[in-house]
Backbone and ligand atoms as CSV (ligand in chain L), in Angstrom:
chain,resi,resn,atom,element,x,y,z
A,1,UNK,N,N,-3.285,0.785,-11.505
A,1,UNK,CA,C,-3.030,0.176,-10.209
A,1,UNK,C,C,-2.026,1.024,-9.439
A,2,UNK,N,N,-2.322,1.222,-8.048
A,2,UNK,CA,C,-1.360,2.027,-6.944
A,2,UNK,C,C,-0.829,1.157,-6.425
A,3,UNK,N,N,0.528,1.855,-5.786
A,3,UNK,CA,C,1.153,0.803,-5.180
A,3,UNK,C,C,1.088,1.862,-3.704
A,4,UNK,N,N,1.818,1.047,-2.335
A,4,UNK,CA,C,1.639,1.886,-1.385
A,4,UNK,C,C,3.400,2.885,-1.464
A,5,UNK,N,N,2.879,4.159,-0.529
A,5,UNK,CA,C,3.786,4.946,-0.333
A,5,UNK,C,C,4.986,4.286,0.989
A,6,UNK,N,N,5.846,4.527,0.617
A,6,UNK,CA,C,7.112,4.087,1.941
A,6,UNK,C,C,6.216,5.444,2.814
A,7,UNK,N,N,5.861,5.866,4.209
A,7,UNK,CA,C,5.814,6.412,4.797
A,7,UNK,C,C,6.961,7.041,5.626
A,8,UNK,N,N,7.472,6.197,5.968
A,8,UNK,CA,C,8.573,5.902,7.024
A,8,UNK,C,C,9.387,4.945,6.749
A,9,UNK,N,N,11.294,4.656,6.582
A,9,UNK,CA,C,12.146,3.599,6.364
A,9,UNK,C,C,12.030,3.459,7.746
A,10,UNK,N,N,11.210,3.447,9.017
A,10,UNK,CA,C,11.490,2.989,10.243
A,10,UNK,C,C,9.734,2.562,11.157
A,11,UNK,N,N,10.043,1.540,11.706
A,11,UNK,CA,C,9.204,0.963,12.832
A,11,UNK,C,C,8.691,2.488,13.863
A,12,UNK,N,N,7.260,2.030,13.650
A,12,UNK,CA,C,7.192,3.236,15.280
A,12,UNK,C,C,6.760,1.997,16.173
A,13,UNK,N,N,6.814,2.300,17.455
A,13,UNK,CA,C,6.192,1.768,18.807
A,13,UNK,C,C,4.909,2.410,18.938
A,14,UNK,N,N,3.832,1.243,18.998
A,14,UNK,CA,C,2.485,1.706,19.777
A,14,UNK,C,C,2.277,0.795,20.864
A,15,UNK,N,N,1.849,1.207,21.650
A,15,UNK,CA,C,0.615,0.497,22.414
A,15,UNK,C,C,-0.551,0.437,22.601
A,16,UNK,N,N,-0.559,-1.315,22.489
A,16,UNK,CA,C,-2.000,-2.050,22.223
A,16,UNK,C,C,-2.577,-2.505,22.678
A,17,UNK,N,N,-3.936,-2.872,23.297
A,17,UNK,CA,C,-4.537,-2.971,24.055
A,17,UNK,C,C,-5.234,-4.510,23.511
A,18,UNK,N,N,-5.583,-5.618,24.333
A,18,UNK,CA,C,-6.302,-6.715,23.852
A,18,UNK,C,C,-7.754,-6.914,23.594
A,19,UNK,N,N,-8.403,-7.902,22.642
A,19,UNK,CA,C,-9.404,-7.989,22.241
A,19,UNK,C,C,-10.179,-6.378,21.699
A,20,UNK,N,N,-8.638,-5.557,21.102
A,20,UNK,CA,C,-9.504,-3.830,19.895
A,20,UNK,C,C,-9.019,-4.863,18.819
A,21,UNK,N,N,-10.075,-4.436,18.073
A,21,UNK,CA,C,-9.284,-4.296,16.003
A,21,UNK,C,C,-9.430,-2.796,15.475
A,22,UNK,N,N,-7.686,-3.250,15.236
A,22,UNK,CA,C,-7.062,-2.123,14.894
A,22,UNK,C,C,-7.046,-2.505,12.978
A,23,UNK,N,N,-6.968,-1.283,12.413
A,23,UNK,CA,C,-6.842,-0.957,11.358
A,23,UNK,C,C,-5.530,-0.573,10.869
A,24,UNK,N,N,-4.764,-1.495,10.274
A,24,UNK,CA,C,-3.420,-0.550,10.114
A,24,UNK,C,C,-3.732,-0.059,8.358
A,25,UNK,N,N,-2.720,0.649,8.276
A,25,UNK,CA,C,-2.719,1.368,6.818
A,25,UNK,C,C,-1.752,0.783,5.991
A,26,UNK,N,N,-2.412,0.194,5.199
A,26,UNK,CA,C,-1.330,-0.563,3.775
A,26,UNK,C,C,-0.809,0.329,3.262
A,27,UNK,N,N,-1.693,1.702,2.582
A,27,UNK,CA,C,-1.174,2.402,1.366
A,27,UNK,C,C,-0.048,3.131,1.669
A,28,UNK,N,N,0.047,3.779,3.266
A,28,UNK,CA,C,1.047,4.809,3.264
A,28,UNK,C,C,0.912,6.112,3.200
A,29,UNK,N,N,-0.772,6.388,2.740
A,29,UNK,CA,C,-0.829,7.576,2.597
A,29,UNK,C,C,-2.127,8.095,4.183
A,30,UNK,N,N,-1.814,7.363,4.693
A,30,UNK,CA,C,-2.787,7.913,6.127
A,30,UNK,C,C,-1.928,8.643,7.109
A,31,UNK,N,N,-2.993,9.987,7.574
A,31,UNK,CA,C,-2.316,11.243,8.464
A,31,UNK,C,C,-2.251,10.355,9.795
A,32,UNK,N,N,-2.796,9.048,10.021
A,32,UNK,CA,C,-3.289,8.753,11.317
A,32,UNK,C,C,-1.936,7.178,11.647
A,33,UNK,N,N,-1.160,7.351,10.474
A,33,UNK,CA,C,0.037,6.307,10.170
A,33,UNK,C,C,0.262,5.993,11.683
A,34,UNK,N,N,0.562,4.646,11.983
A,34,UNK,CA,C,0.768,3.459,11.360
A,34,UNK,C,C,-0.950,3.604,11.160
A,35,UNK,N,N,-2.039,3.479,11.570
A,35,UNK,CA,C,-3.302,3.480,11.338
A,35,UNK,C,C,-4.269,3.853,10.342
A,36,UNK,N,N,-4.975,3.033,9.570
A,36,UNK,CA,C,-6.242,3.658,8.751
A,36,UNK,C,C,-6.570,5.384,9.145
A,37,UNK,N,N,-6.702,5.577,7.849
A,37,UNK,CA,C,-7.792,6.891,8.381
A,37,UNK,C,C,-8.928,7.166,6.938
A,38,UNK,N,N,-8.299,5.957,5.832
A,38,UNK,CA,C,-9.583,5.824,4.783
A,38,UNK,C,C,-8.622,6.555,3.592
A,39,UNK,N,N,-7.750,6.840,3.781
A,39,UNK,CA,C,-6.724,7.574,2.997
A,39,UNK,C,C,-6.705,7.060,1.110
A,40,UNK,N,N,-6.962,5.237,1.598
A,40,UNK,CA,C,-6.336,4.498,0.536
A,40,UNK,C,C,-7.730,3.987,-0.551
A,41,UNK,N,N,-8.919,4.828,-0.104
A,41,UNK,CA,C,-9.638,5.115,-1.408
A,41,UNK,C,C,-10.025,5.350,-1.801
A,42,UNK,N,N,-8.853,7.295,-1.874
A,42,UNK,CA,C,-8.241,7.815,-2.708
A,42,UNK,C,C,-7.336,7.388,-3.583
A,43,UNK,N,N,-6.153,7.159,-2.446
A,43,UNK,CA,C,-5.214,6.873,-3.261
A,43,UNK,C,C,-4.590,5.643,-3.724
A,44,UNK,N,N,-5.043,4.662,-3.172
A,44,UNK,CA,C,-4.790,3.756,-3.398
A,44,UNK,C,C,-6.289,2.477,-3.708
A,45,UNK,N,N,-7.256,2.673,-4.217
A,45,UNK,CA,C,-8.360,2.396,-4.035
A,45,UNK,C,C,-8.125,0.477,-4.555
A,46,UNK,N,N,-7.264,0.012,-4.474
A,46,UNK,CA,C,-7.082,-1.317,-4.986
A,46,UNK,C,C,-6.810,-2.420,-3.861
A,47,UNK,N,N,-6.227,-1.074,-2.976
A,47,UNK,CA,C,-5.881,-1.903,-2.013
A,47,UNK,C,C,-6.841,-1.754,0.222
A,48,UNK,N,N,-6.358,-2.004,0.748
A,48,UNK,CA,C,-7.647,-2.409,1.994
A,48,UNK,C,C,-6.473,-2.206,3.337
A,49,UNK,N,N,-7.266,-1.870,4.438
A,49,UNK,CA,C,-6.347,-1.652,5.502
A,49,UNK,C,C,-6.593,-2.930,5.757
A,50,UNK,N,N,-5.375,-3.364,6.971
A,50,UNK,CA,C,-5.260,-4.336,7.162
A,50,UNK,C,C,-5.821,-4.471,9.047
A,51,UNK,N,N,-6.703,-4.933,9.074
A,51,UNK,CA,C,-7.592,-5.734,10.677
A,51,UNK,C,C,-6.703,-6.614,11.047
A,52,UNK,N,N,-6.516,-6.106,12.539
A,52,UNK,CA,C,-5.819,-6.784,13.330
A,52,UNK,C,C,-5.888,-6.880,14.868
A,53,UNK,N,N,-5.641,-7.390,15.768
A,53,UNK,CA,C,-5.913,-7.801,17.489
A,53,UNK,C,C,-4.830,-7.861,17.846
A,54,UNK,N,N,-4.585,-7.992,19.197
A,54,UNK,CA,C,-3.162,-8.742,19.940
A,54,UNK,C,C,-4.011,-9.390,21.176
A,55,UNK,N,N,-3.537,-10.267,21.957
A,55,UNK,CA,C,-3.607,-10.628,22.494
A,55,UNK,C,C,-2.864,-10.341,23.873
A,56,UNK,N,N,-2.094,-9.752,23.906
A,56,UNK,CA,C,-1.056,-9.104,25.214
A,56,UNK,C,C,-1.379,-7.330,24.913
A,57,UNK,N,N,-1.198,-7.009,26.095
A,57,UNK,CA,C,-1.716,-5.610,26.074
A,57,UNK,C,C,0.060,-5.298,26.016
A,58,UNK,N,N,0.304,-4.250,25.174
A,58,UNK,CA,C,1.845,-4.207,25.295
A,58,UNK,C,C,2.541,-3.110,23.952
A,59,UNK,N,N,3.593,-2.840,24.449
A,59,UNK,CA,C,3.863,-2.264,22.990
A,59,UNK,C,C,4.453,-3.048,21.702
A,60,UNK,N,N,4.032,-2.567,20.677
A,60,UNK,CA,C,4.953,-3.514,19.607
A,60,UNK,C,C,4.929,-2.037,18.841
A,61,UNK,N,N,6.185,-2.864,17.742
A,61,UNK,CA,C,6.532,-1.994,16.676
A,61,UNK,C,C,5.787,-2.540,15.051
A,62,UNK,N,N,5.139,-1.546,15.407
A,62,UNK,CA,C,4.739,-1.501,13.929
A,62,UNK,C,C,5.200,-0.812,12.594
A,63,UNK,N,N,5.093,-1.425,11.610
A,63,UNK,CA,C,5.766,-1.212,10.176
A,63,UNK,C,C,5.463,-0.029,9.456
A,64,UNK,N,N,6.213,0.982,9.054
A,64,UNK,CA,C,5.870,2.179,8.641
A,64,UNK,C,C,5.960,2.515,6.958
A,65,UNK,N,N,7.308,1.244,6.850
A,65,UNK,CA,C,7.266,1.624,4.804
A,65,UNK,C,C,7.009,0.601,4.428
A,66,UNK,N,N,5.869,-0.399,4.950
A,66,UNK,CA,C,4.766,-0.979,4.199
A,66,UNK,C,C,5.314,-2.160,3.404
A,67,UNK,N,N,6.710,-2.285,3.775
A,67,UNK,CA,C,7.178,-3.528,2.768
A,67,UNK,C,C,7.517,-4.457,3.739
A,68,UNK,N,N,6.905,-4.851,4.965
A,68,UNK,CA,C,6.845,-5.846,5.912
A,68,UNK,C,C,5.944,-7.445,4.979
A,69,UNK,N,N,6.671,-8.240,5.675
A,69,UNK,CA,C,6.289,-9.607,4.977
A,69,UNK,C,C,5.023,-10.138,5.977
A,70,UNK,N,N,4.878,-9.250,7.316
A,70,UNK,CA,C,4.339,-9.513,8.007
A,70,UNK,C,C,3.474,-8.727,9.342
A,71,UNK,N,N,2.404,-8.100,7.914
A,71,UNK,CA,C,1.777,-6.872,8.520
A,71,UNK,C,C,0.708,-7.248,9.674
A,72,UNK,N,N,0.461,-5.944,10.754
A,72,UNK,CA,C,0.973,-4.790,10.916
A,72,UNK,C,C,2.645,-4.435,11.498
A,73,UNK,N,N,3.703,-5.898,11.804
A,73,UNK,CA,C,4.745,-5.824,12.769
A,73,UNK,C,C,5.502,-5.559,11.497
A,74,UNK,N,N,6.749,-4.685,11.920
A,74,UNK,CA,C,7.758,-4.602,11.438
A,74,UNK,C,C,8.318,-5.990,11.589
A,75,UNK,N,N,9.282,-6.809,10.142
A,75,UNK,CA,C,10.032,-7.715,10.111
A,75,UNK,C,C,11.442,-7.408,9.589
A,76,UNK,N,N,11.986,-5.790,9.721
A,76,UNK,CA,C,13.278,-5.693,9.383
A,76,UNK,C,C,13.265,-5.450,8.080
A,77,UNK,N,N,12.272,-5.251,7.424
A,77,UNK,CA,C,12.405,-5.081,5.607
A,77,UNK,C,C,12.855,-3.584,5.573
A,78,UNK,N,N,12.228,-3.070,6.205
A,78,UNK,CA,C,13.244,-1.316,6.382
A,78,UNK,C,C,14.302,-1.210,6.431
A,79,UNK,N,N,15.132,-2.169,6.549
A,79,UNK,CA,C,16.614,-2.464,6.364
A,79,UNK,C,C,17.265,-1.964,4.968
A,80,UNK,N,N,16.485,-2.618,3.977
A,80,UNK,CA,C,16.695,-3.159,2.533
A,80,UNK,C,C,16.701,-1.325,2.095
A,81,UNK,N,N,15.775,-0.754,2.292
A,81,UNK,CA,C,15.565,0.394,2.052
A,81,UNK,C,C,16.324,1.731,1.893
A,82,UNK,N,N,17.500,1.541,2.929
A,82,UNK,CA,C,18.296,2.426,3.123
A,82,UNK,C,C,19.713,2.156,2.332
L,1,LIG,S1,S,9.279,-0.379,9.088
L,1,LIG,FE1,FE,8.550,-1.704,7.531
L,1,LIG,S2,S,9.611,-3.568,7.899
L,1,LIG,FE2,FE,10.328,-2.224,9.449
């Protein structure tokens, strides 16, 4: 069993557009981070990107070292990390 890679101890900002599903990347190991790019099965083949929408077209911060309680948004767990 794999576990995911910390990518990043920090949030990036994207902007998102309403009614896309977006793909974020659980494992950590995608060139296309915060985003899927199929990375994880290779390396992580246990685990699945995570599908997601917004509803406000806008930026948010999304979670980069994967230990968010509440994916794809950063919830401050990058804190713990450092
Ligand atoms: S970057 Fe993962 S919780 Fe903030």
């Amino acid at each position: 069993m794999t576990t995911p890679k910390i990518y990043a101890c920090e949030p990036i900002e994207v902007k998102l557009e309403p009614e896309k599903i977006y793909s974020f990347c659980i494992c950590g190991y995608s060139e296309k981070s915060p985003f899927c790019d199929g990375a994880h099965k290779e390396k992580c083949p246990n685990l699945k990107s995570h599908k997601f929408s917004v509803e406000k077209e806008g930026k948010y911060w999304l979670c980069q070292c994967k230990k968010t309680k509440n994916p794809p948004f950063c919830d401050g767990s990058h804190k713990d990390l450092k």
